[in-house]
Structure formats: structure tokens, C-alpha cells
N, C-alpha and C positions, 0 to 999 in steps of 0.2 A: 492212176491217172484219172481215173470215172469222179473218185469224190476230188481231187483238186478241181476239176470242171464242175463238178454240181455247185460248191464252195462258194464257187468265183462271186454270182452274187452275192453271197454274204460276206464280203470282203471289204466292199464299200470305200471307204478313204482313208482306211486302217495303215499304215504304215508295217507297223509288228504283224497284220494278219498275213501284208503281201508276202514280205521276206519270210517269214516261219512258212506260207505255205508253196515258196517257191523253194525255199531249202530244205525241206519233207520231199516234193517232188525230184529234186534232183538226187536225194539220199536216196530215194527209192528206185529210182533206173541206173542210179551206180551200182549198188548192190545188184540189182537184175543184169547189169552187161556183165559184171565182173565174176557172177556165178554162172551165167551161161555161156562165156569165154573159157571159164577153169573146165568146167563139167563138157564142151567140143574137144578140149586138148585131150580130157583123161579118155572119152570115148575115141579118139582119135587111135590114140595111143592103145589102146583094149584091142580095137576090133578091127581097125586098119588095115588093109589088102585084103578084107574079107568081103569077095564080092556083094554081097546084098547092099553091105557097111556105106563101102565106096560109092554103090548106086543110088543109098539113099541120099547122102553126102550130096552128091553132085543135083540130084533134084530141089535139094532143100535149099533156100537163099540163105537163112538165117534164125539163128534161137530167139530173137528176141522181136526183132521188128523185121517185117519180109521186106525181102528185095536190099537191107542193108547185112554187108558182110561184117 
């Protein structure tokens, strides 16, 4: 997300620049929920009613972006 924002001005009235580099950006935070969704279930699944597990669990908002579940 840092280089899509540094980018931005070199972006300019490009057409191909916007959408290549808004469809990179969204490739890349799909791949980021979709693997840090898989990898909460399988840890879910691991370590689940294992008191630390659960306490951690419940302090955490979320893997990827805070305060979203």
C-alpha cells in the first residue's frame, strides 16, 4: 500500500497507470485477507480452548487491519 501511495504522483492522466495500479493494489490486500483468514481458522482449529490461545484471540481485533474483524 506504501509504493501505491508514493506512485500516486507518478500517475498523472495515465489511464493504464490508474487501473494497473489500482488492480495491483487490490491483488494485493486480497491475497493478504484471504491468507490471514485461512492461517485464524487453521490456528483456531490448532490451539482452540487453550487458555493463552483464547486470551490472545479475544484481545486481538484482527490479522490484517485493527479494529476490523
Amino acid at each position: 500500500m506504501g509504493l501505491f501511495g508514493v506512485g500516486l504522483p507518478s500517475f498523472g492522466n495515465s489511464i493504464a497507470a490508474w487501473v494497473c495500479g489500482i488492480l495491483g493494489l487490490a491483488g494485493i490486500l486480497s491475497i493478504m485477507f484471504t491468507s490471514s483468514s485461512r492461517l485464524d481458522r487453521k490456528q483456531a482449529e490448532k490451539y482452540g480452548g487453550q487458555p493463552a490461545f483464547d486470551e490472545w484471540r479475544a484481545r486481538v481485533a484482527a490479522s490484517v487491519i485493527p479494529f476490523v474483524r
